[in-house]
C-alpha positions as CSV (number, residue, x, y, z in Angstrom):
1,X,-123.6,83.2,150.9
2,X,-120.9,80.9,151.7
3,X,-117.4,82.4,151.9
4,X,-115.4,79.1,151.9
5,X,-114.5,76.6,149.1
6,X,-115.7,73.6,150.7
7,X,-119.3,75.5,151.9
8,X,-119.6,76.3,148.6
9,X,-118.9,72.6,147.6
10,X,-121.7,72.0,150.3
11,X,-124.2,74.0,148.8
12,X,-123.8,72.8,145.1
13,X,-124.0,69.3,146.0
14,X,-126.9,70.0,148.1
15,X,-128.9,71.3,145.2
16,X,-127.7,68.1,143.2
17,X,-129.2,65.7,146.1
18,X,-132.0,67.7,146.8
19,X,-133.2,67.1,142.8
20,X,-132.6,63.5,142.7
21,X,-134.4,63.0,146.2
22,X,-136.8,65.0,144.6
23,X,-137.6,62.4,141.5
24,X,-137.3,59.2,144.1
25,X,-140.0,60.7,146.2
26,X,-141.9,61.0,143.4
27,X,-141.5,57.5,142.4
28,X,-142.3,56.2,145.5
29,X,-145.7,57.9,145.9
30,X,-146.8,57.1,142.8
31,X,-145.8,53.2,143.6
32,X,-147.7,53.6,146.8
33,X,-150.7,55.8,145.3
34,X,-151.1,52.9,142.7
35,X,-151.5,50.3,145.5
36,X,-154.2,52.2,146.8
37,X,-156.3,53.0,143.5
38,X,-156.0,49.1,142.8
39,X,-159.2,47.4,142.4
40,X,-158.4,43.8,142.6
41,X,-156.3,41.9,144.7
42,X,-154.1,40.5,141.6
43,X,-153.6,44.0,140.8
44,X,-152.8,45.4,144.4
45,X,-150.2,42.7,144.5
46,X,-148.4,43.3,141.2
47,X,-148.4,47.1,142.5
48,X,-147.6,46.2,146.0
49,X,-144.5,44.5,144.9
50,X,-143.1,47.2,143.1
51,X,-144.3,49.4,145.6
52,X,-141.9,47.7,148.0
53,X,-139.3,47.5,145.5
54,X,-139.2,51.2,145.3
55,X,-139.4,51.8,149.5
56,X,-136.8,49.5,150.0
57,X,-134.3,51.6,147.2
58,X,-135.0,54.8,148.4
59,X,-134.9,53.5,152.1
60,X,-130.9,52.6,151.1
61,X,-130.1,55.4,149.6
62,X,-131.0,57.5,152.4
63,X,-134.2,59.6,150.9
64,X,-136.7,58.5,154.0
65,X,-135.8,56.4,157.1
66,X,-135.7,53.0,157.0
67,X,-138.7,52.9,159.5
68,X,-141.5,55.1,157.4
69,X,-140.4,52.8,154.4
70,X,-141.0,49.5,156.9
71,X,-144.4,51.5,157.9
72,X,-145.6,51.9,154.5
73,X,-145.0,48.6,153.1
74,X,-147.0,47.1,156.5
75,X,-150.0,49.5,155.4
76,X,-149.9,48.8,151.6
77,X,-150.1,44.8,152.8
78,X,-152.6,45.7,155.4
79,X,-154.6,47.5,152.3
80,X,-153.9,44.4,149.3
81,X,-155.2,41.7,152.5
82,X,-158.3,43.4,152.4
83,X,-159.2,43.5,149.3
84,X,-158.6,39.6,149.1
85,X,-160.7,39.3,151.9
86,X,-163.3,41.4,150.3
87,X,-162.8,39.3,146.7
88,X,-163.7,36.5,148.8
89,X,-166.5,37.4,150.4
C-alpha cells in the first residue's frame, strides 16, 4: 500500500483512467468488429468511417499508440476495398 499522499493520489486516479480506457477500448472494437461483419461495401464504408472516427479519438487521448490506430484504419480500408472489388465482380 502506498504510504505517501501523492502515491495515494497515483493510485486513485489510476483506477479512474484505467475505467474510462476501459469503455474507449470497448468502443473501438466494436467500431472495428462492425467493419469486419459488414456485408456490403456501402455498409463497410459507413462503419469504416466511424471506425476511424473512434481510432483517431482514442489515439489522442492516449488509450493505444498512434501507430496501432494508423495500423488498423490501413486494415479496415484494406478489408472495405475488397469487398468493392468483390461487389464488382
Amino acid at each position: 500500500m502506498a504510504h505517501h499522499k501523492s502515491a495515494q493520489k497515483r493510485i486513485r486516479i489510476s483506477k479512474r483512467r484505467n475505467f474510462y480506457n476501459r469503455g474507449k477500448k470497448k468502443a473501438m472494437r466494436l467500431a472495428m468488429r462492425a467493419v469486419r461483419e459488414s456485408k456490403t461495401y456501402e455498409e463497410g464504408a459507413v462503419n469504416l468511417k466511424k471506425a476511424v472516427s473512434v481510432l483517431d479519438r482514442v489515439s489522442i487521448h492516449g488509450v493505444v499508440h498512434k501507430n496501432f490506430a494508423s495500423n488498423k484504419k490501413s486494415k479496415l480500408a484494406k478489408f472495405v476495398n475488397k469487398l468493392k472489388a468483390a461487389q464488382v465482380a
